[in-house]
N, C-alpha and C positions, 0 to 999 in steps of 0.2 A: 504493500500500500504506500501511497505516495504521503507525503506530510502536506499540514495545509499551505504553506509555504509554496512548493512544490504545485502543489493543486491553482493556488490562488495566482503562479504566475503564469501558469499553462492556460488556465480563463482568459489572462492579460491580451497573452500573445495573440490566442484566438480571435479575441475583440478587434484586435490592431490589423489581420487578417482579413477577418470581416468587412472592416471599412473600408479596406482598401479595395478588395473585390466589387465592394457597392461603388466607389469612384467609377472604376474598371467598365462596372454593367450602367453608369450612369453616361460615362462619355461615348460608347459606343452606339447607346441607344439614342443620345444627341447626333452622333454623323450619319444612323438611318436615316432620323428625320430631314439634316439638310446635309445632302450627299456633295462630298468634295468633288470640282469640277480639276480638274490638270490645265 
């Protein structure tokens, strides 16, 4: 078993994780809507 330590910065990380994927899935669903021209 982990300690809560252990536990409480494995949550952290996850969270930091999290956000960034929601950036990730926000910017890309921004260039569907206005598609870059070249």
């Amino acid at each position: 078993m982990m300690n809560s330590d252990e536990f409480l910065k494995l949550v952290y990380d996850l969270e930091q994780v999290r956000e960034v994927l929601e950036e990730k899935v926000k910017a890309h669903e921004e260039e569907q809507e206005q598609p870059i021209r070249n």
